[in-house]
C-alpha positions as CSV (number, residue, x, y, z in Angstrom):
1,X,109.3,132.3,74.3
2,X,112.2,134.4,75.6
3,X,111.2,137.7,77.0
4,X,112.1,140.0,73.5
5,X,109.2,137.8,72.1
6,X,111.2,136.0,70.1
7,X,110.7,132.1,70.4
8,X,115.0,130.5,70.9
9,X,116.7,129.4,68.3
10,X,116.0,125.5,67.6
11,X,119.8,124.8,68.7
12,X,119.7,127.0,71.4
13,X,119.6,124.8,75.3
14,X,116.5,126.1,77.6
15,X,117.1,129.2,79.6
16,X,117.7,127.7,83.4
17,X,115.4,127.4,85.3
18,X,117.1,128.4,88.8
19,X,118.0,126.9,92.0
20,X,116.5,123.9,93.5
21,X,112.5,123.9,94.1
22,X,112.8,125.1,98.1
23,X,108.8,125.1,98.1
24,X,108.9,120.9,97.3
25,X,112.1,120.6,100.0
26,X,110.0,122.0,102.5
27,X,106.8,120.0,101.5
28,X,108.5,117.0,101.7
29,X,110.6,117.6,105.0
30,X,106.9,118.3,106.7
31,X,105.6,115.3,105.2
32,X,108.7,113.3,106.5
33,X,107.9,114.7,110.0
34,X,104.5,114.1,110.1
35,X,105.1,110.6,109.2
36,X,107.7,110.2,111.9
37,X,105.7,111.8,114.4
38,X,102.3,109.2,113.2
39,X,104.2,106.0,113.4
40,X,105.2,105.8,117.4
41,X,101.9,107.3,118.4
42,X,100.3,104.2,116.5
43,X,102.9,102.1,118.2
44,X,102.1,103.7,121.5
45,X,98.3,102.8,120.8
46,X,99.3,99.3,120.0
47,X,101.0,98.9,123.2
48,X,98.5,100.3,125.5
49,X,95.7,97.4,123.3
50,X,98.3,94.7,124.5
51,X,98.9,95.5,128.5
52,X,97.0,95.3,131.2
53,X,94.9,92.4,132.2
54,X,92.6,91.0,129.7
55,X,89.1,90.7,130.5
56,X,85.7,91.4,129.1
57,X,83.4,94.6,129.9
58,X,79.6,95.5,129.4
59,X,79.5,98.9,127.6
60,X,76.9,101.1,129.4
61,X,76.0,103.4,127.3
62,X,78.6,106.8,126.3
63,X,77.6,110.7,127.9
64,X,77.8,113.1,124.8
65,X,79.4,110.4,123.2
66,X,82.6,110.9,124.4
67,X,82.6,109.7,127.9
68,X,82.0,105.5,127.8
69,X,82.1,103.2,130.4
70,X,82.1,99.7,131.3
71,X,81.2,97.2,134.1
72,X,84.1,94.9,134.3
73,X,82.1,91.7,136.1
74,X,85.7,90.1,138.4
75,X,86.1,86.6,139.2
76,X,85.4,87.1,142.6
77,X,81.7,88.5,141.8
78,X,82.3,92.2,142.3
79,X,82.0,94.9,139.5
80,X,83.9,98.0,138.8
81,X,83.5,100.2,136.8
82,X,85.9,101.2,133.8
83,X,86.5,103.9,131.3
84,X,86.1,102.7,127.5
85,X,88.6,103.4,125.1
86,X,87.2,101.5,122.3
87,X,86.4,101.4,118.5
88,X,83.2,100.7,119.3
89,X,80.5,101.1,122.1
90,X,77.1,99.3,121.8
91,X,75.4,100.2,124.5
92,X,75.0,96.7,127.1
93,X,77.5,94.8,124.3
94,X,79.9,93.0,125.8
95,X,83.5,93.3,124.9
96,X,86.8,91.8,125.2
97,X,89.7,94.4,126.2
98,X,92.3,94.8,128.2
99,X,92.4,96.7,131.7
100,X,95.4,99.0,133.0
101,X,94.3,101.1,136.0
102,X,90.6,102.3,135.2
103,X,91.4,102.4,131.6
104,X,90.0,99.7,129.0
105,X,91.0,99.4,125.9
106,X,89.6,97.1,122.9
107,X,91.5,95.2,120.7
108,X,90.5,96.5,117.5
109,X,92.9,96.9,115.0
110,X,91.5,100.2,113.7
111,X,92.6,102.2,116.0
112,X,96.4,101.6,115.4
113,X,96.6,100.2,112.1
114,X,95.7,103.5,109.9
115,X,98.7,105.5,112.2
116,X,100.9,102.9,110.7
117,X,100.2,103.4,107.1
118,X,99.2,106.8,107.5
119,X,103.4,107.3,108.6
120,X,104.6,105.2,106.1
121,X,102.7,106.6,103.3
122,X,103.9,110.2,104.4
123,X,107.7,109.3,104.7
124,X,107.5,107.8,101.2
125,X,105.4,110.4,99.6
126,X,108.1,112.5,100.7
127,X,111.3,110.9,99.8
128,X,109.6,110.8,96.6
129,X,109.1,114.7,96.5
130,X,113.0,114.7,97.2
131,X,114.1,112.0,95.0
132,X,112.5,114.4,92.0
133,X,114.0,117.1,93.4
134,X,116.9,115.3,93.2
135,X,117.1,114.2,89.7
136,X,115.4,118.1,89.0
137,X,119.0,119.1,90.2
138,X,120.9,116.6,88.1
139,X,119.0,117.8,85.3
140,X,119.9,121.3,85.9
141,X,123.6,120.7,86.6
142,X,124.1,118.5,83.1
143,X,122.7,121.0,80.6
């Protein structure tokens, strides 16, 4: 209905409908930078799985559940110890990781995979936001 109450003429085209849908541009450029911004720091997580010297640790068990650490048993019979950055920490479980510095890292592909589709489902999510917005313009532009 227009706004004298009167419902338009069958013939009539649709009253516009304004400009182009800022609130959905913005939605989509966020999700577009999120996903940008997810993708290298799963990247940068894969990286840090595959460097460093591989090697297997005995997870001793976390403080507060944060704070894990292993006892990396050398070839040359000494132990040191390591901190655990790992998908999972059974308590005297041995692991295979790889060790850069004091830092161990498992091999699980959990803890890099979901950044990667995380990213990529953002970035197209939002091109498809734009893509409507898009065609939303087009509409507008033809009538």
């Amino acid at each position: 209905m227009s706004n004298s109450g009167r419902p338009p003429s069958p013939g009539a085209p649709p009253p516009p409908r304004g400009g182009l849908p800022v609130r959905r541009l913005v939605i989509a450029f966020v999700l577009a930078v999120m996903g940008v911004l997810a993708i290298p720091s799963a990247l940068q997580t894969w990286r840090l799985q595959n460097t460093g010297i591989p090697a297997r640790v005995e997870v001793q068990p976390c403080f507060k559940n944060m704070d894990c650490y292993g006892i990396w048993r050398q070839s040359d019979g000494s132990e040191r110890r390591v901190h655990l950055v790992a998908g999972s920490g059974e308590p005297f479980k041995t692991i295979d990781v790889r060790i850069d510095g004091d830092t161990a890292r498992d091999n699980d592909l959990l803890n890099w995979l979901p950044g990667i589709l995380i990213g990529v489902g953002l970035i197209i999510t939002s091109l498809v936001i734009l893509a409507r917005v898009i065609l939303h313009a087009r509409r507008q532009v033809n009538l």
